[in-house]
C-alpha positions in Angstrom: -16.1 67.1 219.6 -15.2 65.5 222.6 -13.6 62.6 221.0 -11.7 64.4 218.9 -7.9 65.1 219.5 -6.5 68.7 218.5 -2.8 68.1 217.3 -3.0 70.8 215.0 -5.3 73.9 215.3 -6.9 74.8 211.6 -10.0 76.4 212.4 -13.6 76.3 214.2 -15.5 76.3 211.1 -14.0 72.8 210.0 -14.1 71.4 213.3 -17.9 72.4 213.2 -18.3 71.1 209.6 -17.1 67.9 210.9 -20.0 67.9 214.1 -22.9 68.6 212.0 -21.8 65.6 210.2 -22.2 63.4 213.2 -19.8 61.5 212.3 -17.8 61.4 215.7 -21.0 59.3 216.5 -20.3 56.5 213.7 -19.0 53.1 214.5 -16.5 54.4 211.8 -12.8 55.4 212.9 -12.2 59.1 211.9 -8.8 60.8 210.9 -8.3 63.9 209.2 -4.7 64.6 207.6 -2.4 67.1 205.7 -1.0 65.1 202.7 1.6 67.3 201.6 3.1 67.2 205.6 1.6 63.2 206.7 0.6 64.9 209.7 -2.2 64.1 211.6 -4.8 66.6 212.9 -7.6 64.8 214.5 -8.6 61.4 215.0 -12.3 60.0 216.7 -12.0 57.8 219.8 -12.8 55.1 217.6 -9.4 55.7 216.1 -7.6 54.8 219.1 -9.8 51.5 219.5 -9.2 50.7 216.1 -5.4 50.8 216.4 -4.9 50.3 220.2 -2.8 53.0 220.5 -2.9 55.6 223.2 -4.5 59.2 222.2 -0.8 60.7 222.9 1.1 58.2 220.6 -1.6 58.6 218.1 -1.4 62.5 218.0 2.9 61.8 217.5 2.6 59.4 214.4 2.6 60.2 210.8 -0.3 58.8 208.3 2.6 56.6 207.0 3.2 55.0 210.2 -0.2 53.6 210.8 -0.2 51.8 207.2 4.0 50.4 207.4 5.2 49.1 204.1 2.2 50.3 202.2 3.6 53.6 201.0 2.9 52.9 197.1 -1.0 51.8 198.3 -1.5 54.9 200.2 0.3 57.0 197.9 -2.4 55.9 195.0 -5.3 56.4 197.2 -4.2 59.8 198.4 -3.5 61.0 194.5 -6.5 59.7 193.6 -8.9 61.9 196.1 -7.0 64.9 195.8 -7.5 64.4 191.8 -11.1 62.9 191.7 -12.0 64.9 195.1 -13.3 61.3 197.0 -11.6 57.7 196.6 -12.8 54.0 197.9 -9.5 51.5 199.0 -9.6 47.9 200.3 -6.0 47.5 199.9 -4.7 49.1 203.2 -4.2 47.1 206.8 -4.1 49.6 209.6 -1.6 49.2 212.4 -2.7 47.5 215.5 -0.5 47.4 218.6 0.6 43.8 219.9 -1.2 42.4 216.6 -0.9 41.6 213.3 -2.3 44.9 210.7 -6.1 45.1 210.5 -7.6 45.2 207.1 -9.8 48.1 206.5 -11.7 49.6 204.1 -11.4 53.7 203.8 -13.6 56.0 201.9 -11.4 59.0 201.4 -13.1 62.7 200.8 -11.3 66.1 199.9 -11.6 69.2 201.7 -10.7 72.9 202.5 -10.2 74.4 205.6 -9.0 77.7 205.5 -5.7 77.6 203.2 -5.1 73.9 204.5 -5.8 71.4 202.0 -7.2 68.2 203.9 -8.3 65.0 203.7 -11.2 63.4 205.4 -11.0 59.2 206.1 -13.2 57.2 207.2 -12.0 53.4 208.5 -13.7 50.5 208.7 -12.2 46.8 209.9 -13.4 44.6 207.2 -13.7 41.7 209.0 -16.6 43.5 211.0 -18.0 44.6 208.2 -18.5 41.4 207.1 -19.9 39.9 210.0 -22.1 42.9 211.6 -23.3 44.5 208.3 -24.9 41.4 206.9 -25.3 38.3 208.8 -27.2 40.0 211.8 -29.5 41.6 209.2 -30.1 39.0 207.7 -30.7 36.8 210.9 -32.9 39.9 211.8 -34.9 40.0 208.4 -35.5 35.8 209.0 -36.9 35.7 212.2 -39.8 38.7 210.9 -40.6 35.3 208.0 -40.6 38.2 205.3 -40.4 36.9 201.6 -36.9 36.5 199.8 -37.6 39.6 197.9 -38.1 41.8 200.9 -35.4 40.7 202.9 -33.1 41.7 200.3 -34.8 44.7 199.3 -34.9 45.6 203.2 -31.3 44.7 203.1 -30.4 47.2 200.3 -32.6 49.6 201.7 -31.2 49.6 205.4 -27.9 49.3 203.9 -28.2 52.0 201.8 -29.3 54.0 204.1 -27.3 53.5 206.9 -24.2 54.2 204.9 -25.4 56.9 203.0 -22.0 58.5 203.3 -19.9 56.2 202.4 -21.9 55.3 199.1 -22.1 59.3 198.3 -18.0 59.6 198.7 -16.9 56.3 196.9 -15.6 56.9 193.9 -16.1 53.6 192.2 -19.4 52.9 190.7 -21.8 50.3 193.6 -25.2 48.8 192.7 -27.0 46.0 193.8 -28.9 43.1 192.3 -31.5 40.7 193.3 -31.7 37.2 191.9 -34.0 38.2 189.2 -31.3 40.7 188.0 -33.2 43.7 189.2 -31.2 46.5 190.2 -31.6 47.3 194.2 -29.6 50.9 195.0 -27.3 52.9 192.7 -24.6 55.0 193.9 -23.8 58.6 192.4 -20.5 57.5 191.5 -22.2 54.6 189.3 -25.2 57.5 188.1 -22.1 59.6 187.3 -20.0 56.7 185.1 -23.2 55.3 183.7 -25.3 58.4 182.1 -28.5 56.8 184.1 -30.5 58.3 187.4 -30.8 56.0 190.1 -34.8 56.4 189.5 -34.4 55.0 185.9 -32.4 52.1 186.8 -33.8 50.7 190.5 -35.9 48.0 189.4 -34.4 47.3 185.9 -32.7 44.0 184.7 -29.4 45.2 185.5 -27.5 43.2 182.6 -30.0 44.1 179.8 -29.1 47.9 180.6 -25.6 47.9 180.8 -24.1 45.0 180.4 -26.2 43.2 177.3 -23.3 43.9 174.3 -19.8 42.5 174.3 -17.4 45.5 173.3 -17.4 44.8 169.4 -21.4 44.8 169.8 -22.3 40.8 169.6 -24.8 39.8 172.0 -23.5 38.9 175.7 -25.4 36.4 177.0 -26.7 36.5 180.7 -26.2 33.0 181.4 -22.5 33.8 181.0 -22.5 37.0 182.7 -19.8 36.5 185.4 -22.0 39.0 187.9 -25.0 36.6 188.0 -23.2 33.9 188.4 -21.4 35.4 191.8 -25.4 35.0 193.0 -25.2 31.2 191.4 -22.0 29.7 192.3 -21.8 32.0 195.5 -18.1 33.1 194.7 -16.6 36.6 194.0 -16.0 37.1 190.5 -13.4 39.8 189.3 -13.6 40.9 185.8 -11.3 43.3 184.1 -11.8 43.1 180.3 -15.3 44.0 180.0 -17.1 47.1 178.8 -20.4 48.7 180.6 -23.0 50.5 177.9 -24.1 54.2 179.1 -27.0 55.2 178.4 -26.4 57.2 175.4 -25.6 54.0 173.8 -21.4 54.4 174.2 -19.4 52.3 176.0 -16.1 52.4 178.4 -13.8 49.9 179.5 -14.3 48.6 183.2 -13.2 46.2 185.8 -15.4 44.8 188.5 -16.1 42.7 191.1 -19.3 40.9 192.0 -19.7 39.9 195.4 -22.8 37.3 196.5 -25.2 38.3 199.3 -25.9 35.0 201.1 -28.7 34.2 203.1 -28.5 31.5 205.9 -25.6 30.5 203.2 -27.9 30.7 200.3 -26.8 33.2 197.4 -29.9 36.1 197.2 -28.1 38.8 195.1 -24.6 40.2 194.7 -23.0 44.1 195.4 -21.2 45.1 192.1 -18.1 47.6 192.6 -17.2 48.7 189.8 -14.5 51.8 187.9 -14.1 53.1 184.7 -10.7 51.6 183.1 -10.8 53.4 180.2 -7.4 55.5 180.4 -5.9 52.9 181.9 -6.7 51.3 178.2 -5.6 53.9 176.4 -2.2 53.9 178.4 -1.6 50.1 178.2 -2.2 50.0 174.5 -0.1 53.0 173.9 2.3 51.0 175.8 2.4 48.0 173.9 2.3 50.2 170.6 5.3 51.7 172.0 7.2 48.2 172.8 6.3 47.1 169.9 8.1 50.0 168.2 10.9 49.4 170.4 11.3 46.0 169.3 11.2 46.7 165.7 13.7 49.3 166.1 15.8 46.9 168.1 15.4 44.3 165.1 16.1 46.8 162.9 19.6 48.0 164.4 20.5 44.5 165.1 20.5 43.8 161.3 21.5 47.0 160.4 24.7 46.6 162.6 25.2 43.0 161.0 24.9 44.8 157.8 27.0 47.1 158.6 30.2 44.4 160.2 29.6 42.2 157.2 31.0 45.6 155.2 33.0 46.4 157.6 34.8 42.6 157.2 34.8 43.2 153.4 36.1 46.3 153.6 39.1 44.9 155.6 39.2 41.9 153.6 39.2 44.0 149.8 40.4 46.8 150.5 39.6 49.7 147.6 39.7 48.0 144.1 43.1 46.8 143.4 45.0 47.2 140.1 46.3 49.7 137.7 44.9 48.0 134.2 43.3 50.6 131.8 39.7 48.2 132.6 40.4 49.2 136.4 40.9 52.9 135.6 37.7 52.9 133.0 36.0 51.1 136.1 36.8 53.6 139.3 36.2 56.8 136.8 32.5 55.0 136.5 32.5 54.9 140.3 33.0 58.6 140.8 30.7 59.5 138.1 27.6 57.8 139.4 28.3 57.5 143.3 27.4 60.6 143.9 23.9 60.9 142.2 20.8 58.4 143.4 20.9 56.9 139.7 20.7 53.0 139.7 23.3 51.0 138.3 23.4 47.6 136.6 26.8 45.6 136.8 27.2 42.8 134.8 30.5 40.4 134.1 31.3 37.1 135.2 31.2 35.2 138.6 34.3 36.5 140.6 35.0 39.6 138.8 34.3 41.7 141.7 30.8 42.9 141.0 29.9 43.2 144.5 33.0 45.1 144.8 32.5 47.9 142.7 29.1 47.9 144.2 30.5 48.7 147.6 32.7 51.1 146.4 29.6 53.0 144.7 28.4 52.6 148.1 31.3 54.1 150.5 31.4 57.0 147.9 27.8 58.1 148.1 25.5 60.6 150.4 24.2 57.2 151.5 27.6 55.8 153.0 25.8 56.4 156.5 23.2 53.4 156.0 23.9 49.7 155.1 24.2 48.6 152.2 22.1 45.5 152.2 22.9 42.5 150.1 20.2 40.1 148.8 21.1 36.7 146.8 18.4 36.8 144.3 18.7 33.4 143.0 19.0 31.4 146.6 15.6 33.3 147.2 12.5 30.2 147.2 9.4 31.1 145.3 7.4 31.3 148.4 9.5 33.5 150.4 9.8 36.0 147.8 7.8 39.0 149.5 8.6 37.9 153.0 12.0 38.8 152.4 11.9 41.8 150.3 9.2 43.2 152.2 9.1 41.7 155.6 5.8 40.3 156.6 3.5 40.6 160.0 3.4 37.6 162.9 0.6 35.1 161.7 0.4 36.1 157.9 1.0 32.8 156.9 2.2 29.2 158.6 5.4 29.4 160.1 5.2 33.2 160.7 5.8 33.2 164.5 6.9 36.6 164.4 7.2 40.2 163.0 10.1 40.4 160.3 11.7 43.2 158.5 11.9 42.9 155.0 15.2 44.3 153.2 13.6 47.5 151.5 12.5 48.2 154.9 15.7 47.5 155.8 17.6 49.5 153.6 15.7 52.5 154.0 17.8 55.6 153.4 20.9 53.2 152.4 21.1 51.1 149.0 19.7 47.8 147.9 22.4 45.5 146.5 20.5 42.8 144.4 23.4 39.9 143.4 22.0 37.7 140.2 19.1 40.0 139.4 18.7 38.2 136.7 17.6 35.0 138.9 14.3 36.2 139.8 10.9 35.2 138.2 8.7 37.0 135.8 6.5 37.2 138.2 8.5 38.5 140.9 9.9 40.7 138.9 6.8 43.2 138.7 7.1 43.4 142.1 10.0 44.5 142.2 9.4 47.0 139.3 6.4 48.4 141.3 8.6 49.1 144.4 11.0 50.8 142.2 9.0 53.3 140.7 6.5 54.0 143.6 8.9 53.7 146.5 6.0 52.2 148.3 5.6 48.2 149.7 3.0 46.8 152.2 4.2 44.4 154.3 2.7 40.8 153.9 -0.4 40.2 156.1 -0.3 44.1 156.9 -2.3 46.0 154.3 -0.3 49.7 155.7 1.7 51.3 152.5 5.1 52.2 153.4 7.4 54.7 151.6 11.2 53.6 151.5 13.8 56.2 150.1 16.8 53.2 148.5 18.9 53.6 145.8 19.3 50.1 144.0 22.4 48.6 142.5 22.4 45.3 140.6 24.4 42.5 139.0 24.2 40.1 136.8 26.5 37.4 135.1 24.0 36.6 132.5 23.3 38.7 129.4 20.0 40.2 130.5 19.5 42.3 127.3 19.6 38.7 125.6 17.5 37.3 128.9 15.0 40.5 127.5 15.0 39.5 123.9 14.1 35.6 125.0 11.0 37.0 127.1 12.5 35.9 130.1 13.4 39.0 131.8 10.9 42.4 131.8 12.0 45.1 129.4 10.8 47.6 131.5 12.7 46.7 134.8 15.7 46.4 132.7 15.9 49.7 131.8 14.6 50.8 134.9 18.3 48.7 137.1 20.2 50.0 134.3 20.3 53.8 134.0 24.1 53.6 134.5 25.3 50.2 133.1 28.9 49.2 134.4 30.9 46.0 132.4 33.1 44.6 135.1 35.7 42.3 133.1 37.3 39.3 133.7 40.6 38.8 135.2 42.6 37.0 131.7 41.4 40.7 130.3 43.4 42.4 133.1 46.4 40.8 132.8 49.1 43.4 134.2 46.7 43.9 137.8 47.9 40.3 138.3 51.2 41.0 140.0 49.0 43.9 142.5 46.2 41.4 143.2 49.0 38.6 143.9 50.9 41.1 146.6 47.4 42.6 147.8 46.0 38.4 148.4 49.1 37.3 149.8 48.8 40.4 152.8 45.2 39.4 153.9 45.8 35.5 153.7 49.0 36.2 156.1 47.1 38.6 158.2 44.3 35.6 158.9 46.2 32.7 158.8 48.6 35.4 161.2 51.8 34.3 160.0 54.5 36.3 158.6 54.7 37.7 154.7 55.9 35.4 152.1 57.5 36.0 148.7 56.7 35.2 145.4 59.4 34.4 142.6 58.9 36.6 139.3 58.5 32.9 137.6 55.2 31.8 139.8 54.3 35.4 138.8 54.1 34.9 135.0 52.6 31.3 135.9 49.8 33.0 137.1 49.7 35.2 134.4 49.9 32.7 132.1 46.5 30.7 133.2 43.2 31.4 132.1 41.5 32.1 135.1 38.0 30.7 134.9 37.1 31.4 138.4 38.7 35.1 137.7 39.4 36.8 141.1 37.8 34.5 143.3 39.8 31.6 142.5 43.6 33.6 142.4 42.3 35.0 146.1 42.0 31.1 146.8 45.4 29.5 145.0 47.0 32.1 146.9 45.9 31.5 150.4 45.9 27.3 149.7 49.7 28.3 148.6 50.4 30.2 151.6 48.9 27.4 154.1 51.8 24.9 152.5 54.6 27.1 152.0 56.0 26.0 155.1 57.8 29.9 155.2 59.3 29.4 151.7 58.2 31.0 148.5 55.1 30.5 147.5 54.7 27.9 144.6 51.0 27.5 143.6 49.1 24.9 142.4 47.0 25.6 139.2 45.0 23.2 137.3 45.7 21.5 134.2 44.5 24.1 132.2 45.3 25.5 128.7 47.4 28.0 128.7 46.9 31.8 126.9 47.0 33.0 123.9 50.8 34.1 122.9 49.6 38.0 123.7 49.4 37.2 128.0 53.3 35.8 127.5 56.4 38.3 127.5 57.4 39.4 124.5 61.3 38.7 125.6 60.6 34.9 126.1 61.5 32.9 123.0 59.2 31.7 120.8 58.9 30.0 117.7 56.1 31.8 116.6 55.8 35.6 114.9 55.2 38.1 117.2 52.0 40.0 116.8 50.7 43.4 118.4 48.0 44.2 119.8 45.8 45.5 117.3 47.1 42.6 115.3 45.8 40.2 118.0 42.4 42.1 118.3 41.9 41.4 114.7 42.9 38.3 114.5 40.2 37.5 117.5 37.2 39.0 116.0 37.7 37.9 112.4 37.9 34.1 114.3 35.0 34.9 116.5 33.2 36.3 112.7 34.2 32.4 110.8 32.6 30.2 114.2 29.5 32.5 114.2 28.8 31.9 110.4 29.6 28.4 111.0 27.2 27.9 113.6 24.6 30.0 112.0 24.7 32.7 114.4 24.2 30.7 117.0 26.2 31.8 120.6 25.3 29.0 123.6 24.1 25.7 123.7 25.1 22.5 122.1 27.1 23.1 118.7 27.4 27.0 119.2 30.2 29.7 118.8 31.1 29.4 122.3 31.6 25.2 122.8 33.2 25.9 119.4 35.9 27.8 120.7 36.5 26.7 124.1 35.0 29.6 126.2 32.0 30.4 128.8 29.2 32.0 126.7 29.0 35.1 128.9 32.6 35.2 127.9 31.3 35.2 124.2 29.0 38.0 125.1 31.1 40.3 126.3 33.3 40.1 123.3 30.8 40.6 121.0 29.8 43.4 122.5 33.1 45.3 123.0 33.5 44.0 119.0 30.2 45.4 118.1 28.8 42.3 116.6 25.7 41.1 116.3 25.6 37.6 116.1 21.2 37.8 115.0 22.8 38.6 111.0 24.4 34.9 111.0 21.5 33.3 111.4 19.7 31.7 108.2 
């Protein structure tokens, strides 16, 4: 091979390979390489007039160096013929000395010489492709007057045949059309992809073959195929969300381009280039599987981690149950029965006694102290929205749903489920609810996929729900199912002697906020306090505290309680002077339920409402309640 420049010596039987070839006699520029070295070892003569470089600085450069600032391109072609053993590339511009890079097109081919592993290329200049392969047959074809038909079948044919080679190496799938459709020439690569000979499809209505079924099977018409209409509009169409149909009736994914053949500017038939995309699928859509996983979990943690600051900020804020009162005692012994066991628990007691307090410590002293502990407000939860936020529901289920959202069993999964005024929720909610409680199983609204949740539930109530069960308007059945461990927690005028802790414990955190120093309190505004009735319980002493330490000015504190009437003699010291006998406790506990006894048989048993026991003698009815509980009463035998 005359034309041929030795750099690197690999053996007579390659070089003579490459002779019986005759491609040293193609307009083509030749270069064989190492790729694992990017050294050159021979290069045609139409090498060096393809680049204008001189043989010598030719036989010095590096494969790299004649495609500068393509490295990823070249990379990708390279992996791809040593993989699939040949490769096609338009995406290359070959260096050209004193000139802007050439685009080229290369047909890449794997082969062995010896222990050398090599790669064959041959480069064309697109631009002469364009001009020579074409337009001077088709001026040719012209002048000989043959019909349309056989100048493009000439066309095909001599193209075909001419470039042989090339078509035999490319690894994308090539075939022709006329403008009737009919296939022209079919390369292996396209035989290979496609399931069909070149003798079974050569003469066949391309688009009814392979292209005649969108990919969930509805009919594709050809007016809107986009490869006839490159031989219709006379513009290249690129397509790369298609499928092609193989022969045994499957299909693969595939992008393609459709380029016209023009005749004296007139569109005759296009050239279809075309590769199988189907991994490339399967990789993107594990990909987006993969971010959307990634941005659930990132949802996830983001509430999670607010979950976890809001307990964080009510840790710091409460503390660990205050108070030394026998009910406080009765209450933390509770705690450390159930917290460690999955059992759940039903709190009940008025607003402000600290229910979701005694939840949290369940909480903190449980296996599940690791997880959040996620609070939902039952009662501030609309109709509507009742299974979006319980169980989260998928982007487009209904309007307004402009994204994925968790729903807070998903959310508490492995943690507990705190649900504040249980007893707030709708009948028909509440099956729901009841469902996901024994099953440990949800689907996600607009999703149809069962999930499995492992929670442990804790709830409160301030309303009687065993009375809310007796009036039909709360289900047995999840009643008994929330309270498996039932905890009372009482109201602060029934805890008396914790009022001097709280008022300490109060005065700390609102001086720690507010960050100004520790104030006193007189022993007087202490029995003050003790004194009132506390409707608010808890949360309104944490607030006449902090409103008294905002005006205290650095004095003692001196609060500022409603005009309220005062306690029974019991809440007073026993030292103060009084005009009235002195009773103890039992004394007082008697006197209370044989009172409570005379209004329930005046008011015919009845507890709430307009004319009951409880207007009758001054209190809230859950108030009522709770005393006729702890007495034992029940107030059904008054009624007539």
């Amino acid at each position: 091979m005359s034309d041929v420049t030795h750099t690197y010596e690999f053996g007579d039987l390659a070089i003579q390979a490459l002779l019986d070839t005759g491609l040293d006699s193609s307009e083509a520029a030749c270069l064989i390489c190492d790729p694992k070295t990017n050294r050159i070892y021979h290069f045609s003569q139409a090498m060096t007039a393809l680049t204008g470089l001189e043989k010598s600085q030719l036989s010095r450069s590096k494969v790299t160096e004649l495609f500068p600032g393509q490295l990823p391109d070249l990379l990708e072609m390279t992996q791809a013929c040593l993989e699939q053993g040949s490769t096609w590339s338009v995406q290359l511009s070959l260096i050209q000395k004193k000139a802007d890079p050439k685009p080229v097109e290369i047909f890449a081919s794997k082969f062995h010489a010896q222990t050398l592993e090599l790669i064959f290329l041959l480069i064309f200049d697109l631009r002469q492709l364009k001009g020579r392969r074409y337009e001077s047959e088709f001026d040719e074809l012209i002048r000989t007057d043959q019909p349309q038909s056989k100048h493009l079948e000439s066309i095909f044919r001599n193209l075909e045949s001419g470039n042989r080679l090339i078509l035999d190496a490319a690894g994308e799938g090539i075939y022709g059309v006329d403008a009737e459709g009919k296939t022209s020439f079919v390369n292996p690569a396209a035989e290979r992809m496609l399931g069909w000979t070149a003798e079974e499809l050569v003469g066949r209505v391309m688009h009814t073959t392979i292209h005649h079924s969108h990919e969930d099977g509805t009919p594709y018409s050809l007016k809107c195929c986009p490869i006839y209409a490159a031989f219709q509009d006379g513009d290249v169409h690129r397509v790369d969300n298609e499928v092609f149909w193989r022969k045994d009736g499957s299909s693969f994914a595939v992008e393609y381009t459709s380029t016209p053949i023009l005749n004296g500017g007139k569109p005759i038939g296009a050239v279809t280039v075309f590769r199988d995309i189907s991994e490339r699928r399967k990789t993107e859509q594990s990909l987006k599987v993969a971010l959307e996983q990634v941005e659930q979990l990132k949802e996830r943690l983001e509430l999670e981690n607010a979950y976890l600051q809001a307990e964080l900020s009510e840790e710091t804020k409460h503390g660990e149950i205050v108070g030394t009162s026998s009910a406080v005692k009765r209450i933390l012994r509770q705690v450390e029965l159930v917290a460690p066991t999955d059992a759940n628990v039903l709190i009940t007691g008025e607003s402000g006694t600290g229910k979701e307090l005694i939840a949290r410590a369940i909480h903190r002293s449980s296996s599940r102290k690791a997880r959040p502990l996620v609070r939902v407000n039952c009662g501030a939860i609309p109709r509507e929205l009742f299974e979006s936020e319980f169980f989260g529901h998928k982007k487009g289920a209904f309007t307004g749903a402009v994204a994925e959202r968790i729903g807070k069993f998903e959310l508490a999964d492995g943690g507990t489920l705190f649900l504040d005024d249980v007893g707030a929720l709708p009948l028909e909610h509440q099956a729901k609810l009841l469902r996901v409680l024994q099953e440990q199983e949800f689907e996600r609204l607009g999703e149809g996929k069962i999930r499995t949740v492992d929670i442990r539930i804790i709830a409160a109530s301030n309303e009687n729900l065993e009375q809310k069960v007796q009036a039909k308007k709360f289900r047995e059945d999840l009643f008994f199912r929330l309270s498996v461990f039932p905890i009372d927690s009482p109201p602060l005028r029934e805890r008396l002697d914790d009022i001097p802790h709280l008022i300490t414990h109060f005065i700390q955190l609102s001086c720690n906020r507010l960050n100004i120093p520790s104030q006193s309190v007189s022993l007087g505004e202490v029995e003050r306090l003790k004194a009132y009735r506390w409707p608010g319980n808890m949360i309104e002493l944490e607030n006449v505290i902090e409103r008294a330490v905002i005006v205290s000015g650095g004095s003692k504190l001196r609060f500022d309680l409603p005009v309220e009437e005062p306690l029974p003699e019991k809440s007073k010291s026993v030292s103060k002077k009084s005009d009235h006998a002195v009773h103890t406790e039992d004394e007082l506990v008697a006197i209370e339920k044989a009172n409570i006894l005379s209004v329930l048989k005046l008011t015919q048993g009845k507890v709430s409402g307009r004319g009951g026991a409880a207007e009758t003698l001054g209190i809230k009815p859950t108030t009522l309640y709770s005393r006729l509980k702890r007495y034992g009463i029940d107030a059904r035998q008054f009624k007539t």
